[in-house]
C-alpha positions, 0 to 999 in steps of 0.5 A: 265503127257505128254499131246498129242494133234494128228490127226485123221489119221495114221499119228497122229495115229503113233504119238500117239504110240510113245508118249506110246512108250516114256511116258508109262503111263505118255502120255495122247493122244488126237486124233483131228480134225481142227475142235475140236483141238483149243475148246481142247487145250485152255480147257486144257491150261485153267485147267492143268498149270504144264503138259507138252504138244505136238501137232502133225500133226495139227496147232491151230488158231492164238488165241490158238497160243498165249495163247501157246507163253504165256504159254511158255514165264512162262516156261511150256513146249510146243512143236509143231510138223508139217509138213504141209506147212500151218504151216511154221510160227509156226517156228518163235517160239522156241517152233514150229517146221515145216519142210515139207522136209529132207534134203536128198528131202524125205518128212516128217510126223509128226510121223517121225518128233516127233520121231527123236525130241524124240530121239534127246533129249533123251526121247526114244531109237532108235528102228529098228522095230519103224523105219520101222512102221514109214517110212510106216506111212511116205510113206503112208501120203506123197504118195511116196509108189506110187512112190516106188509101196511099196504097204505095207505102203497103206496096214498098212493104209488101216488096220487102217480104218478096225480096229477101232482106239483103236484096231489098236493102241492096236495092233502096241504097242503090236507089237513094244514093244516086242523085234522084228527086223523088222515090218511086219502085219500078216498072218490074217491081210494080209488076211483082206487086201486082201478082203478090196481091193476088196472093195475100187475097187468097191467103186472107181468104183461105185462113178466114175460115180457119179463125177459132174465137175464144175468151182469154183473159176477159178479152174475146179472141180470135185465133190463126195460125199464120206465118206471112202477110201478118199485118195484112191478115190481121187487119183483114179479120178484124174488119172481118170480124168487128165483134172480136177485142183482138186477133191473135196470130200464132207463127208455131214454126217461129215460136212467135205471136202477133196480135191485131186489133182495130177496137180504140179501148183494146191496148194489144201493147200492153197485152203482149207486154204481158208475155213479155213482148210489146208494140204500138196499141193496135199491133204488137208481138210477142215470143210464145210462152209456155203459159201463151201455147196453153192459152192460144194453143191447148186450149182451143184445140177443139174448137170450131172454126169460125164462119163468116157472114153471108155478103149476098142475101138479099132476104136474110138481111141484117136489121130487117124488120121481120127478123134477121137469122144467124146459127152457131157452129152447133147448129143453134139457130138465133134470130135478132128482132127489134120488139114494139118498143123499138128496142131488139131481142135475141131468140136463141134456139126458140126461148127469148133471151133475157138481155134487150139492146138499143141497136141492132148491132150491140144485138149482134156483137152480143150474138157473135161474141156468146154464141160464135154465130153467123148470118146465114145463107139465104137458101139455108133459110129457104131450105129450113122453111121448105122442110116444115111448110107445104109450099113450093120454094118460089112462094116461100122466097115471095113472102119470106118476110111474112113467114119469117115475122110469124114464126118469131110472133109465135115463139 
């Protein structure tokens, strides 16, 4: 028997359909989490001495990792396959094999990577159709579809959340083991895809505004608590909102986390590798520690949530010349201002704040990341000002700018 040990994503999922492809009936898959692979793997290594085993798209602690080295060293078959960074020391053994890049740039995943180990070695033929399902899988978990806008590697995982698991791994083998060219979904799938994506936009949309911010550990944190479309909520609140290091995704019901973030010198690898979890740089997970739930959970219980900004003004505008308006969660009203020097200033609650930026938007991060602020609506504007000048709405909306640039000379 061929024994598998994968994750439960698309990416383990794809890993799983080539072990069936290769092994027919011989393979045995085993869909993991980090927080049952280790409890796993040791069982079966204590129970089955001859079979051959293969663990994908995961890394065991280091105790399991030994009792693997062990288990080599007699002669029994052992291969690791990874490609998370987190996992770069399994390659000091002959059995491990972690590479995060090709040497083309391009990105990994362990379903790529456990098919070219497969054909390397013999055990499977090449397999165009394969391929194709496998570069989707690849584009999908290292988000490059985003880069290339190839929308069908999100499709296929989206259809993998709608079906269950079995289903979907049902329906690819059944797919890629009959004598077809190229790999595409079909006309109901696509259907089903189509209302699915409805979906997403209103959850993305629904728990945008539930996201508490917070300072953890010297990174400025975005809160949710989230139990599907993870990947796709977290991509769409950091694009949401770009001041935040990270968005923390707390599934309570599954005791799990999952962070997100699009900033180059945020590693959210490394930070779940600190509660004990791992992944690539810009999305990883982790079980929720006792220590995690005080932070992400007690902690914050009280705050507000965020607001996201205005996309409709047309008179309180980001980088205006007069001033650009923003208010917090207490009500504390900001305005950003560039000064005859060019460089821009914040007034806080009628005092100038001591700090100066050279751009508007290092001005900005500042604002949302002390102050949780927001671009406010025009007609909240309009309705402060109409409360303390004696002039009729359409004049204030006429001359918005000169009113505004004298208020702010005046402070």
């Amino acid at each position: 028997m061929i024994k598998l040990f994968t994750d439960i994503d698309l990416d383990g999922l794809g890993c799983g359909v080539i072990a069936k492809i290769a092994f027919g009936e011989e393979a045995n898959v085993s869909y993991c989490s980090y927080r049952n692979l280790n409890q796993r793997v040791e069982s079966f290594i204590e129970h089955n001495d001859q079979d051959q085993i293969y663990i994908t798209d995961l890394a065991v602690n280091p105790e399991v990792e030994k009792k693997l080295a062990d288990r080599y060293k007699k002669g029994k078959n052992v291969r690791m396959i990874d490609h998370h960074i987190t996992a770069m020391h399994f390659n000091e053994h002959e059995w491990g094999f972690v590479k995060p890049e090709y040497e083309n740039g391009k990105k990994t995943c362990a379903t790529s990577l456990f098919y070219d180990d497969l054909v390397e070695n013999g055990l499977m033929e090449k397999n165009p159709a394969l391929e194709e399902f496998i570069d989707l899988v690849r584009q999908y978990d290292t988000w490059e579809w985003e880069e290339t806008n190839n929308v069908d590697a999100k499709r296929l995982n989206d259809l993998f959340y709608i079906m269950n698991r079995e289903k979907f791994e049902e329906e690819m083998l059944k797919r890629l083991t009959t004598d077809i060219e190229t790999f595409s979904l079909n006309e109901m799938e696509n259907t089903l895809l189509d209302i699915e994506e409805n979906k997403i936009e209103r959850y993305i949309h629904s728990k945008s505004r539930q996201i508490v911010q917070t300072f953890i550990d010297d990174y400025c944190v975005g809160i949710v608590h989230a139990e599907q479309y993870l990947s796709e909520l977290g991509n769409a609140l950091n694009k949401i909102y770009p001041h935040l290091d990270m968005i923390a995704l707390l599934n309570m019901s599954g005791k799990k986390m999952g962070f997100r973030t699009i900033h180059d010198d945020v590693n959210v690898a490394e930070y779940a590798r600190s509660f004990g979890g791992g992944g690539h740089p810009k999305a990883s997970g982790c079980d929720m520690t006792s220590t995690a739930f005080e932070k992400f959970v007690v902690n914050v219980f009280e705050l507000s949530p965020l607001k996201p900004d205005s996309e409709r003004n047309e008179l309180n505008i980001k980088e205006a010349a007069y001033g650009t308006s923003y208010q917090n969660p207490k009500g504390e009203i900001s305005y950003i201002k560039a000064d005859k020097e060019g460089s821009y200033r914040i007034i806080h609650n009628g005092g100038i704040l001591d700090q100066s930026f050279t751009a508007f938007s290092e001005a900005e991060r500042y604002l949302k990341r002390n102050y949780c602020s927001y671009l406010r609506f025009d007609h909240d504007c309009i309705r402060q000002l109409a409360a303390g000048l004696p002039l009729p709405l359409h004049e204030i909306k006429e001359n918005y700018g000169q009113i505004i640039s004298k208020i702010l000379k005046e402070s």
